[in-house]
N, C-alpha and C positions, 0 to 999 in steps of 0.2 A: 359925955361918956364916949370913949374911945371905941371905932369896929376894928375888933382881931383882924390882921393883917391875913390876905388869902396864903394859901400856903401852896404852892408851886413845887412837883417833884421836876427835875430835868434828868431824864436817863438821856446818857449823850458819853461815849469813849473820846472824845477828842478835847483836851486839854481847853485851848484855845478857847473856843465856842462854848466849853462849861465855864470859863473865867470870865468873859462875854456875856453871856444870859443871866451868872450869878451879880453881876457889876452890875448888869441895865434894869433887873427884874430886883433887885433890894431897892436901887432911889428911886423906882418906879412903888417901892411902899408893898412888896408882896415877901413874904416870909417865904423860902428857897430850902429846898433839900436835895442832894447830887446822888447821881447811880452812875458810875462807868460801866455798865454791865447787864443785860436784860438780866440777867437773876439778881445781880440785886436792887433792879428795879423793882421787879415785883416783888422782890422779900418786903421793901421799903411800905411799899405802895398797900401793900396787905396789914405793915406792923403800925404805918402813920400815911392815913389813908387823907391825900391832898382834896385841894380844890380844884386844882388840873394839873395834869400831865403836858409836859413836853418832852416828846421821843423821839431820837434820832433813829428812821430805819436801817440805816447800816450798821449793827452793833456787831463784835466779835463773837460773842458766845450763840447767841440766840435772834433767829431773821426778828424784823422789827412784826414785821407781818403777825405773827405769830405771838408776840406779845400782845397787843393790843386785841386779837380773836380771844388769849387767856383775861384778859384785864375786863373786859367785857362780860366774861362770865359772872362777874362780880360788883363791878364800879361802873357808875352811873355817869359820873361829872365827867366835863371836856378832855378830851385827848388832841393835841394838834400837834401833828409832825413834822418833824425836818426832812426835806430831803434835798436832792441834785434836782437843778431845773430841767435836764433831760430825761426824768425819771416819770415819763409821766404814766404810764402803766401802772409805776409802781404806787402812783400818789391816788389812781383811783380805783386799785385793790383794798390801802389802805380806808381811806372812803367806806366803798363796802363790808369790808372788817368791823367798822364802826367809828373810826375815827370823826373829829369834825371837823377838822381843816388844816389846812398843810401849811408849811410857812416851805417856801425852796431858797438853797443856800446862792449864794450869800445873801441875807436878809440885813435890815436897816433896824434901830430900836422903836422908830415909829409906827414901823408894819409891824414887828413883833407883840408891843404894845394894844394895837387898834384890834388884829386878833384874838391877845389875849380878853382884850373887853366884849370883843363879839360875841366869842365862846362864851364866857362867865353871864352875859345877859340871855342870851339864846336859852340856858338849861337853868335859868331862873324866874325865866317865863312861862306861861301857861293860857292857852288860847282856850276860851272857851264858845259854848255854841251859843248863847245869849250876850256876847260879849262886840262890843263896836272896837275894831280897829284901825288906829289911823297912822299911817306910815308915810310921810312927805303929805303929797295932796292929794293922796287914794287914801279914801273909806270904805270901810266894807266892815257892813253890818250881817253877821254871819246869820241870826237865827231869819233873817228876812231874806238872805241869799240877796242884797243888794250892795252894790258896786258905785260907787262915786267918785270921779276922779275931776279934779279941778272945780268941785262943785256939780257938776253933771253927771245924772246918772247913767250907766254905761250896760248895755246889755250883752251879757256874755251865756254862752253855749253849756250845756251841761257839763261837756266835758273842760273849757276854757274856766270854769267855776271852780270843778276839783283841780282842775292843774294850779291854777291859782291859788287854793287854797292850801295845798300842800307845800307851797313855795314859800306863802305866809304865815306858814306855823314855824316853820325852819330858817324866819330871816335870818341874814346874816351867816346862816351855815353852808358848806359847798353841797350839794345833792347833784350825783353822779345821775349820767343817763340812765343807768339800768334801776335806780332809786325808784327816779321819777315814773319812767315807764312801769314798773314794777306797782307802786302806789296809784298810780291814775288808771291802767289799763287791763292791770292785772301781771302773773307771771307768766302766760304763753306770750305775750306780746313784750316780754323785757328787751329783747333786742333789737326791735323795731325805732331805732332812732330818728328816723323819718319822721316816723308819728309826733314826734316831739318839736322834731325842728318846726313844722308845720305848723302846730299848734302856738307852739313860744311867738313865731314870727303875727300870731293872730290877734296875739295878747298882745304884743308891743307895739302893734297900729290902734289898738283901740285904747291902751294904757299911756304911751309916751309920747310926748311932743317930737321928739324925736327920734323913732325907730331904731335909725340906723346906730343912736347915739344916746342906745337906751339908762332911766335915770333907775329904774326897776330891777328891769330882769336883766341880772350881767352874765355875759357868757364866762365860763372859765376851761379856757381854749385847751379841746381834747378830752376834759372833765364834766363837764357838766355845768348846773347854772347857781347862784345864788343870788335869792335875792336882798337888795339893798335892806337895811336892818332899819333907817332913819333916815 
């Protein structure tokens, strides 16, 4: 028996790049519907509600920003946006808007592809608190709050436990500093990105063989961190 094809809206005004997403994303086997237009993105998106969104934030009618804050009121499944590689302000506004990860232009079919599959597993997944997770060669058995990496159990900080765990609910998704700080620390301390780098740098001497050349926790320079999915 055959699985229905995902179904992929692309809001996106630029010719080129919907001819390009609509060619990479059918032989890649996902059923494709186009918006040149945030309104009739959302008309679409409200009347044949996808399995993800891809939105370009520079649209003519309607800021992208402002879509994805409306689309949100409503729709649950991945949104991941295009933008300009110097836009990076604008990539971890959309972020906190709600987005889950960004593709910057010009992009390859590969990367397009590898996010679309991050996104689609990330919001099909479901961490529970009795539940063993094992992601490369870290374990971590949540309702025992233990940590195992290469085999070896690893003792981590109360707070090195919640940061970590909130990274591992959300592999594979980008989480902005103000997220993380936000969920680990609370919101008086959302700005405090200190607190973070600190931390991160604490987790990655006692998680990765290589710190400096972490296999875990990736930076996403300016943005924040995601961690590795697999």
């Amino acid at each position: 028996m055959e699985t229905a094809a995902l179904h992929v809206l692309v809001i996106e005004d630029e010719q080129p790049i919907r001819r390009f997403l609509r060619a990479s994303l059918t032989d890649a086997g996902y059923r494709v519907s186009e918006a040149t237009s945030g309104t009739e993105g959302l008309r679409t998106a409200a009347s044949q509600p996808p399995d993800l969104i891809v939105l370009d934030l520079g649209l003519p009618d309607i800021d992208g920003q402002e879509i994805i804050q409306r689309l949100r009121e409503w729709y649950s499944a991945p949104i991941i946006v295009l933008s300009a590689r110097d836009q990076e302000a604008q990539k971890v506004l959309a972020l906190d808007h709600g987005a889950d990860d960004y593709i910057a232009k010009p992009f390859g079919v590969g990367e397009l592809l590898a996010r679309l599959r991050v996104a689609t597993r990330h919001a099909n997944s479901l961490i529970t608190d009795n539940q063993i997770v094992r992601i490369g060669e870290l374990e971590i058995e949540i309702s025992a709050r233990r940590i195992r990496i290469r085999g070896s159990e690893v003792h981590l900080t109360p707070i090195e436990y919640k940061l970590l765990l909130t990274m591992v609910k959300h592999a594979g998704k980008v989480l902005t500093h103000r997220y993380l700080l936000r969920e680990v620390w609370g919101p008086q301390d959302s700005q405090e990105n200190h607190y973070l780098r600190v931390f991160v740098a604490g987790l990655r001497r006692k998680l990765e063989i290589d710190p400096a050349r972490p296999r875990y926790i990736l930076t996403e320079q300016g943005v924040g961190y995601r961690f590795a999915s697999e």
